[in-house]
TORSEBA-194162 format. One record per residue (C-alpha): residue number from 1; y, z, x. Coordinates in steps of 0.2 Angstrom, whole numbers, plus 2048, in hexadecimal, padded with zeros to 3 digits. Layout:
<lumkes>
<lumke NUM, <Y, Z, X>>;
...
</lumkes>
This chain:
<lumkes>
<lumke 1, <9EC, 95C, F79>>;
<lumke 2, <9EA, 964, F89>>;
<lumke 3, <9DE, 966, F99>>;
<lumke 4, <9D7, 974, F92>>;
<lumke 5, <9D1, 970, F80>>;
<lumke 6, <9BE, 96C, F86>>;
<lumke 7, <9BC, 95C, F7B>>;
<lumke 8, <9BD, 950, F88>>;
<lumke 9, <9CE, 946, F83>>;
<lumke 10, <9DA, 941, F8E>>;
<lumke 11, <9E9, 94C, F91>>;
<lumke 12, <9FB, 946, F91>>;
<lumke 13, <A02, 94D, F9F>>;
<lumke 14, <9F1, 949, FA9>>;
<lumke 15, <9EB, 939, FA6>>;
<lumke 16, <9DB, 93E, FAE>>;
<lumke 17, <9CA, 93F, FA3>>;
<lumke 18, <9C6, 951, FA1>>;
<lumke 19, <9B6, 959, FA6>>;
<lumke 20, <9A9, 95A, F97>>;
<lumke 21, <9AD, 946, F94>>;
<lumke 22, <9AB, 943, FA9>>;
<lumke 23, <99B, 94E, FA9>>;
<lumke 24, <996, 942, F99>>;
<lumke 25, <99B, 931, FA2>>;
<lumke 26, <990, 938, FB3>>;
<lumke 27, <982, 93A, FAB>>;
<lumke 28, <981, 92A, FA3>>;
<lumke 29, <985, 922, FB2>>;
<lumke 30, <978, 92C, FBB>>;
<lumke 31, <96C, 925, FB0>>;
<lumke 32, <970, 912, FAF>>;
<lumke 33, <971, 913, FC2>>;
<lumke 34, <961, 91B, FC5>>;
<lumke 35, <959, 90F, FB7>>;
<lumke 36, <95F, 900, FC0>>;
<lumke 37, <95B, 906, FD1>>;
<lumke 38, <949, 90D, FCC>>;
<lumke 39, <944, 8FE, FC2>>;
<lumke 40, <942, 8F0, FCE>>;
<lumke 41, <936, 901, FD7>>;
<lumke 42, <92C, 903, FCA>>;
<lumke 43, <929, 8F1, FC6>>;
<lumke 44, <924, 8EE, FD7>>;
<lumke 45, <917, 8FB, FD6>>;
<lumke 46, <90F, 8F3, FC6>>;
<lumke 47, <90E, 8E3, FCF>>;
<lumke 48, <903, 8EB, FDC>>;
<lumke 49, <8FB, 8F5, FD0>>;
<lumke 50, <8F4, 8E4, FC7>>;
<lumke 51, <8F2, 8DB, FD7>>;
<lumke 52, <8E6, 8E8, FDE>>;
<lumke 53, <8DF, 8F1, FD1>>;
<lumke 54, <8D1, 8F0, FC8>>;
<lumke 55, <8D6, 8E6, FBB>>;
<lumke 56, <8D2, 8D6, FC6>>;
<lumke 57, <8C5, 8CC, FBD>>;
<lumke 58, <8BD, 8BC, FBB>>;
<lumke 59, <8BC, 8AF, FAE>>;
<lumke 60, <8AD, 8A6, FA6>>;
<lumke 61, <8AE, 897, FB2>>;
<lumke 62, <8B0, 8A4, FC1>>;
<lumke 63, <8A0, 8AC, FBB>>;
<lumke 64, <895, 899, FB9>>;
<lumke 65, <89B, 894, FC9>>;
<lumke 66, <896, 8A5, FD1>>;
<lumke 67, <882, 8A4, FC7>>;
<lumke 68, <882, 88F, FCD>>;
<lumke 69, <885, 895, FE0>>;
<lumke 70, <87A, 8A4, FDE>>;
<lumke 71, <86A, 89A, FD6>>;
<lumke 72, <870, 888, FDA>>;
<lumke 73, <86B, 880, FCA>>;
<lumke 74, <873, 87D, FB9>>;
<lumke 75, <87E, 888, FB1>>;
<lumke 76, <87B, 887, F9C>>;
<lumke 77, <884, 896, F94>>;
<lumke 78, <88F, 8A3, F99>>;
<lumke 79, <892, 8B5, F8E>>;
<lumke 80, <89E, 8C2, F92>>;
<lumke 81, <895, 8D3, F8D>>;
<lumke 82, <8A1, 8E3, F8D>>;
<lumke 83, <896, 8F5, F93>>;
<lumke 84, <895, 8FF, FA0>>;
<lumke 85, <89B, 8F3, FAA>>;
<lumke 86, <8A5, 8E2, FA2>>;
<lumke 87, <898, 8D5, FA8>>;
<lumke 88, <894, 8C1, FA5>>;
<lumke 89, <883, 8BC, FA1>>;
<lumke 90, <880, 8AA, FA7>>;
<lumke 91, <871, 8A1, FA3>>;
<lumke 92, <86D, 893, FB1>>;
<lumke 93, <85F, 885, FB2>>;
<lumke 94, <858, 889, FC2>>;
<lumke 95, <855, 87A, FCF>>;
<lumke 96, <841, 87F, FCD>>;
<lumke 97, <841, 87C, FB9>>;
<lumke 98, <843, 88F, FB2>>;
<lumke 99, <850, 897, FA9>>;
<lumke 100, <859, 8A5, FB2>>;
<lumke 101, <866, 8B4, FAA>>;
<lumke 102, <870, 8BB, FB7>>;
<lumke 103, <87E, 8CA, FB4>>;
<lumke 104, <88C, 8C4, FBD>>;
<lumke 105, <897, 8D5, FC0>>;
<lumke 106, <8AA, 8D0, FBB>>;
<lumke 107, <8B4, 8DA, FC7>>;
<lumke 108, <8AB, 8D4, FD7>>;
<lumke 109, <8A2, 8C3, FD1>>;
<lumke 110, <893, 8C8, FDA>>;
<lumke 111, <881, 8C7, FCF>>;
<lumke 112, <878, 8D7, FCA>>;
<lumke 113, <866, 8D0, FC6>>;
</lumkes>
């Protein structure tokens, strides 16, 4: 075969790879150069993406420990409600004797009522 046939074999008299077949070879070296390069990136912008995001919430013990330092007294059910906003309900034994609901918000752990 020779240089000029276009099917990207090599020649005898030049044992270099002819063009199409070294455009061919470039490009998927581009590509697994730029995958490895541009992976570790990309995973490093998800894990910041998690760790500041909003997708930071708070478990159910999170949310009774949060409605026993807000009302002080006895914590004796938690619920997770989905909404408008994803909320706990806690229902706590007050120190005074009276039941108490309280919507602990699940993003910032802070009571709503």
């Amino acid at each position: 075969m020779t240089r000029g046939s276009g099917y990207g074999c090599v020649s005898r008299s030049n044992p270099r790879i002819t063009d199409p077949l070294r455009r061919a070879c470039l490009k998927v070296l581009s590509v697994v150069v730029l995958t490895v390069v541009l992976a570790p990136a990309a995973v490093a912008l998800d894990a910041d993406r998690d760790r500041n995001g909003p997708r930071q919430t708070m478990d159910r013990d999170a949310a009774a420990a949060a409605a026993r330092h807000a009302t002080g007294g006895r914590v004796l059910g938690v619920e997770r409600r989905r909404g408008n906003g994803d909320e706990y309900r806690v229902r706590v034994l007050t120190p005074d004797g009276t039941v108490r609901t309280l919507e602990i918000d699940e993003r910032s752990g802070r009571p709503r009522r």
